[in-house]
C-alpha positions in Angstrom: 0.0 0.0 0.0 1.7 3.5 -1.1 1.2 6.0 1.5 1.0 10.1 1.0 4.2 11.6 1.2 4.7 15.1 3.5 5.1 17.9 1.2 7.9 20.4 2.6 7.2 23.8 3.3 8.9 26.0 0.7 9.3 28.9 3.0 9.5 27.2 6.9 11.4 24.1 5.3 9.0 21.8 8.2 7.3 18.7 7.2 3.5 18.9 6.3 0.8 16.6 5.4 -1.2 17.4 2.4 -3.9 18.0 4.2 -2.5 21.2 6.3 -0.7 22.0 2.9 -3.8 22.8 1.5 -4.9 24.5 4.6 -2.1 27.0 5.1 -2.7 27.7 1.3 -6.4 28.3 1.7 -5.1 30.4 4.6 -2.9 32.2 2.2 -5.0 32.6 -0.7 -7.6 35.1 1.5 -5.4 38.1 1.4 -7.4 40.3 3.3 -7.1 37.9 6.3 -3.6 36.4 5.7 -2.3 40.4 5.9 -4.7 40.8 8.8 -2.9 38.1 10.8 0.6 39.6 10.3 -0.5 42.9 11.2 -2.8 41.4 14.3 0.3 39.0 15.9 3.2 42.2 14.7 0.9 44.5 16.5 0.6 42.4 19.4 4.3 41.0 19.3 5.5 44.8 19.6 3.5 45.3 22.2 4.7 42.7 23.8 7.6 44.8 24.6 6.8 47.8 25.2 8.8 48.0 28.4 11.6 48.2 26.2 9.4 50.5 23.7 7.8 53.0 26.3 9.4 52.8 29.8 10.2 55.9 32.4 13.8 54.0 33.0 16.6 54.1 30.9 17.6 51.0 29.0 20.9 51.3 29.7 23.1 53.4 32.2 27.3 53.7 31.7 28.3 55.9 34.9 32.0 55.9 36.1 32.9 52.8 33.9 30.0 50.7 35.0 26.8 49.3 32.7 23.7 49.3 34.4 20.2 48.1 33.4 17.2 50.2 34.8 15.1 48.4 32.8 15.6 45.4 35.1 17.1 46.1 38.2 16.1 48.5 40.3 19.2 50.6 41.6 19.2 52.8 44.4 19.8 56.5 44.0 23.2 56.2 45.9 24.6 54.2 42.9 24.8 56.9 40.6 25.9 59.7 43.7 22.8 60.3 45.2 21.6 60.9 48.3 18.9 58.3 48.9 18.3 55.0 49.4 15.2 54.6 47.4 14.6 53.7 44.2 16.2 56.0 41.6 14.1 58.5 39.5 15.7 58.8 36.0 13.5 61.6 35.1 14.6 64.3 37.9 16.6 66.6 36.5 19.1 66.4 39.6 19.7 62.7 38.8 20.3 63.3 35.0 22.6 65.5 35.8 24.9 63.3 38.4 24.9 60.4 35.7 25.6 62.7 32.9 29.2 64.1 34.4 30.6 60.2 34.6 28.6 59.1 32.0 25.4 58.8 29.2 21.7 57.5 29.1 20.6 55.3 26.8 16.4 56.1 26.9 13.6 54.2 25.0 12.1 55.7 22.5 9.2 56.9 24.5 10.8 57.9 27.9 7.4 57.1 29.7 5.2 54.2 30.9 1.9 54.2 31.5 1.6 55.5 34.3 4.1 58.4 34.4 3.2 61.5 34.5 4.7 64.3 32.5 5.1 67.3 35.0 6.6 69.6 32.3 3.7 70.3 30.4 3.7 73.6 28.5 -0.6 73.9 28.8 -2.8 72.2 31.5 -3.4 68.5 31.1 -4.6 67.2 29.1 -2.4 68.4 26.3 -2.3 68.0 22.6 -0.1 65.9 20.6 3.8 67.5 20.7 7.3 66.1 19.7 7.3 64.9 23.6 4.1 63.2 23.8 3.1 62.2 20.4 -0.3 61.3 21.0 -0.8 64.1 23.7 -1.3 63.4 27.3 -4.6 62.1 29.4 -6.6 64.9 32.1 -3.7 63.2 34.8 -0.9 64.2 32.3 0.1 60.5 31.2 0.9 59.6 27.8 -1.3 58.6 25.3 0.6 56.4 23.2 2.4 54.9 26.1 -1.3 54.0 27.6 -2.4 52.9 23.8 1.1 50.3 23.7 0.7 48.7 27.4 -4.2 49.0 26.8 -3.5 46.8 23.4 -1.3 44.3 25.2 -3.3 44.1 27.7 -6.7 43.6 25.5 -5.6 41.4 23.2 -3.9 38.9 25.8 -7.5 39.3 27.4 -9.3 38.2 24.6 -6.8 35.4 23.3 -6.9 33.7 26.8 -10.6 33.9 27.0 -11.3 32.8 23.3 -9.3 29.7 24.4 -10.4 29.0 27.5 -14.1 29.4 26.2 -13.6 27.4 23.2 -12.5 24.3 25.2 -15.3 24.3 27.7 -17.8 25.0 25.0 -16.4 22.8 22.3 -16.2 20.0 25.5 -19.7 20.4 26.8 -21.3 20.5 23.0 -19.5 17.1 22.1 -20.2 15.4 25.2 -23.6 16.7 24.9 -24.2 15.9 21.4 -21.9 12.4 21.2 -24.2 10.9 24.5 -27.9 12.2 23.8 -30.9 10.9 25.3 -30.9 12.4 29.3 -27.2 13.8 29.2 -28.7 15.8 26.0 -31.7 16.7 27.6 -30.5 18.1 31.3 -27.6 19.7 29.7 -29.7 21.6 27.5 -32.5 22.9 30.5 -29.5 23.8 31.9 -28.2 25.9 29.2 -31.9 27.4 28.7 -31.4 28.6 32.3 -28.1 30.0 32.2 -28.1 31.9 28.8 -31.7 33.5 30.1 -29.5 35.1 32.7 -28.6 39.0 32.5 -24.7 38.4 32.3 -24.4 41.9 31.8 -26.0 43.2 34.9 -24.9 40.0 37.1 -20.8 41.1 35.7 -21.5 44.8 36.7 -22.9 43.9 40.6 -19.9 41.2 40.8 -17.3 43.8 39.8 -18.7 46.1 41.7 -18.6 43.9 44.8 -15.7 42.1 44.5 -12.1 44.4 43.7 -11.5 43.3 39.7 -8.4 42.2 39.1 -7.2 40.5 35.2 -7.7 37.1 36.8 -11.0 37.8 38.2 -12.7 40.0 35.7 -11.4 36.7 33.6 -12.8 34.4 35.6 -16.2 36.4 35.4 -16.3 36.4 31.8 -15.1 33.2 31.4 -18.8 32.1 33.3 -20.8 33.6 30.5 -18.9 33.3 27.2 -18.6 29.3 27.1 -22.3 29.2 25.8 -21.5 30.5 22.7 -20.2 27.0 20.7 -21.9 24.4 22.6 -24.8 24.7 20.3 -22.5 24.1 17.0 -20.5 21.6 18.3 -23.8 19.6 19.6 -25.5 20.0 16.4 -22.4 18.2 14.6 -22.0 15.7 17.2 -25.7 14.7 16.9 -25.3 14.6 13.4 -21.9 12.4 12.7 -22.7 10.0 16.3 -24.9 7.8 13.8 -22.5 7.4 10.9 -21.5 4.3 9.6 -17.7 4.7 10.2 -18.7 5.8 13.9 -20.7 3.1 14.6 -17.9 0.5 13.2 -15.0 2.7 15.7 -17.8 1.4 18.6 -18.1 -1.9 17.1 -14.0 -1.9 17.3 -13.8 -1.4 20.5 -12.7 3.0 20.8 -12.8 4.2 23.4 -15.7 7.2 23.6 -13.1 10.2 23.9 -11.3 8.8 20.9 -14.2 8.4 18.6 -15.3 12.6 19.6 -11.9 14.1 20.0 -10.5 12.4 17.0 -12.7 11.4 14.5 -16.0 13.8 15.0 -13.8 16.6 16.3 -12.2 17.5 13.3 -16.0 17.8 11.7 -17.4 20.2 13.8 -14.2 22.6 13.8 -15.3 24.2 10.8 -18.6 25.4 12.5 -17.4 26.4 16.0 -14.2 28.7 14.2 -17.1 30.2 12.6 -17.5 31.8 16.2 -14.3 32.4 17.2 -13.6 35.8 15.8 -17.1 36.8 17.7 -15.9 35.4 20.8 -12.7 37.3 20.3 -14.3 40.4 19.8 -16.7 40.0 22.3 -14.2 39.6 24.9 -12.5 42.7 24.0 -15.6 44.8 23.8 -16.6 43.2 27.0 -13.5 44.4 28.8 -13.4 47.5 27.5 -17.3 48.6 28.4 -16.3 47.4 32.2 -13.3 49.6 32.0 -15.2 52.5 30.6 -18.0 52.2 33.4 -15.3 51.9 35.8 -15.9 48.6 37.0 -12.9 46.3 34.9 -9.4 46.9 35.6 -8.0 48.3 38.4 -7.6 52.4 38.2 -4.3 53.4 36.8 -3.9 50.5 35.0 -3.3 50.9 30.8 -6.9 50.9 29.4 -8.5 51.8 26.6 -12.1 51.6 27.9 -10.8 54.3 30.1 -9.1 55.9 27.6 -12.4 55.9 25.9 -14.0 57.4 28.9 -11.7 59.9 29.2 -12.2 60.7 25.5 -16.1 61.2 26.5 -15.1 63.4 29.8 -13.2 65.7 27.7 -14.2 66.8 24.2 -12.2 69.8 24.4 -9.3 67.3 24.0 -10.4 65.6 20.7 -7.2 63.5 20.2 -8.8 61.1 23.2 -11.7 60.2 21.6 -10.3 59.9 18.1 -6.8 57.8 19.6 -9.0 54.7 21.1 -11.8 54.9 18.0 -9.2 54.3 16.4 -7.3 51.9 17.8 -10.5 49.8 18.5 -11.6 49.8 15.1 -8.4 48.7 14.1 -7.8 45.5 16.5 -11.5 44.7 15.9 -11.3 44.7 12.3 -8.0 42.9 12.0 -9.3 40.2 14.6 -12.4 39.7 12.4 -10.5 39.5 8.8 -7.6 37.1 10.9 -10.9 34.3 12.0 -12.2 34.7 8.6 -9.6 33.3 6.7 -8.7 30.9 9.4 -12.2 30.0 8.9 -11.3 29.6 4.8 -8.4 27.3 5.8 -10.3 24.8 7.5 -13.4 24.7 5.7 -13.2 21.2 3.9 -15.3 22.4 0.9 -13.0 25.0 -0.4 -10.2 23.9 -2.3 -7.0 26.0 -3.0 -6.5 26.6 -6.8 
């Protein structure tokens, strides 16, 4: 019997079946999504650094001979001359000063976090965009792109981890739902009645309201509500493939259960629950950010652009708020939506790459 050979990767050089082949070309022949994806994961890959992009300490300090890494290590004041104990401040002018007579400062290119405050303002905060703060600074005087590098980060990771962790507890509870039938089928499905008919909305505000939301919990609290979303695909496929011929001979066989679902009607249903995903995705970041605008998500202080958007509403004598996170919503919403789509293409059995 003569067996498929892999076909190699022109451009990774890794070993492929035909199968994924013809789904990374399906993947690349929707060039709306494929760009999409590169600009989604670069996006998010840049701002995976962004302590190294937008930071209030120096990446690198030479003083009297010695190489220091602010970045990292936090050095006392004393080590460059000072006077104090406590944590260096790179920004007072006094410091600056004492490390530039033995030395130089290497800064990042935006010599501010999100959190820092620029006191040197030439108008009252919040100001408008300048060669300092490109982007302008918030009503506390913290800069906008700063807050816009460390808010996508921390969206993004937000709705990547919840997209997951949705999609196994939904994709789990629709197969074994749909795979068993009869009462399993049944009392799962009151059940979901019951908990989709609840006001996740309201019940997410009084819990964050009541209990101090933190990225874990606010996760955790989402994480209740969103898993709904793919059981009803995945059941409907299970339900429809438990009564095939070639499942009925795996039983026959001797398969175990989870083997027959997780590897032979699995792979059937995929197509139909990555239908959701991009929704899922979105959803989680829209979720996030209306808690954060209503100022019951994240923590205050921390980067946000629902609070960014707030602060955009507070102030429309400052139109560069506003305008900054429409923007910057529009654009990880619309990327993460043309990324699922062709995703979506690549897995689709019925299309065919020519």
């Amino acid at each position: 019997m003569t067996t498929i050979a892999p076909v190699r990767h022109r451009l990774l050089g890794i070993p492929v079946s035909p199968l994924n082949h013809r789904r990374w070309l399906n993947l690349k022949s929707n060039r709306r999504g494929y760009v999409a994806m590169w600009l989604f994961f670069g996006l998010f890959f840049f701002s995976l650094f962004a302590e190294f992009i937008a930071n209030e300490r120096p990446l690198l300090v030479n003083y009297d001979g010695g190489y220091y890494f602010p970045v990292f290590v936090a050095y006392p004041e004393t080590t460059f001359g000072g006077d104090f104990e406590t944590e260096t401040v790179y920004r007072d002018p006094f410091v600056r000063d004492l490390i530039n007579e033995k030395g130089w400062i290497l800064w990042p290119p935006i010599p501010f976090d999100y959190s820092t405050i620029n006191y040197d303002l030439p108008v009252p905060a919040p100001a408008p965009p300048s060669l300092v703060n490109w982007l302008g600074t918030d009503d506390q005087g913290r800069d906008v792109l700063a807050r816009v590098i460390y808010g996508w980060r921390i969206s993004v990771s937000f709705g990547l981890i919840l997209t997951i962790l949705s999609s196994l507890i939904g994709v789990a509870a629709g197969a074994v739902q749909g795979y068993f039938g009869g009462w399993v089928d049944l009392g799962f499905q009151r059940f979901l009645e019951i908990w989709s008919g609840m006001p996740a909305l309201y019940i997410l505000i009084i819990l964050a309201a009541v209990i101090e939301p933190t990225f874990t919990i606010l996760l955790v609290l989402l994480l209740l509500f969103s898993w709904t979303s793919l059981v009803g695909v995945v059941r409907a496929e299970f339900l429809r493939a438990r009564n095939f011929d070639y499942v009925r001979a795996a039983r026959a066989l001797g398969v175990r259960d989870t083997v027959i679902m997780f590897k032979h009607l699995l792979p059937n249903a995929m197509v139909s629950a990555l239908t959701f995903l991009p929704f899922i995705l979105t959803g989680s970041i829209i979720s996030l950010t209306s808690l954060d605008f209503l100022g019951l998500g994240l923590p205050p202080g921390s980067a946000s652009l629902g609070e960014l958007l707030a602060q955009g509403k507070a102030n429309l004598q400052a139109p560069w708020l506003g305008i900054t996170s429409f923007l910057v919503l529009s654009i990880m919403l619309t990327l993460a939506i043309f990324m699922q789509e062709a995703v979506r293409d690549a897995f689709d059995p019925r299309k065919t790459f020519r």
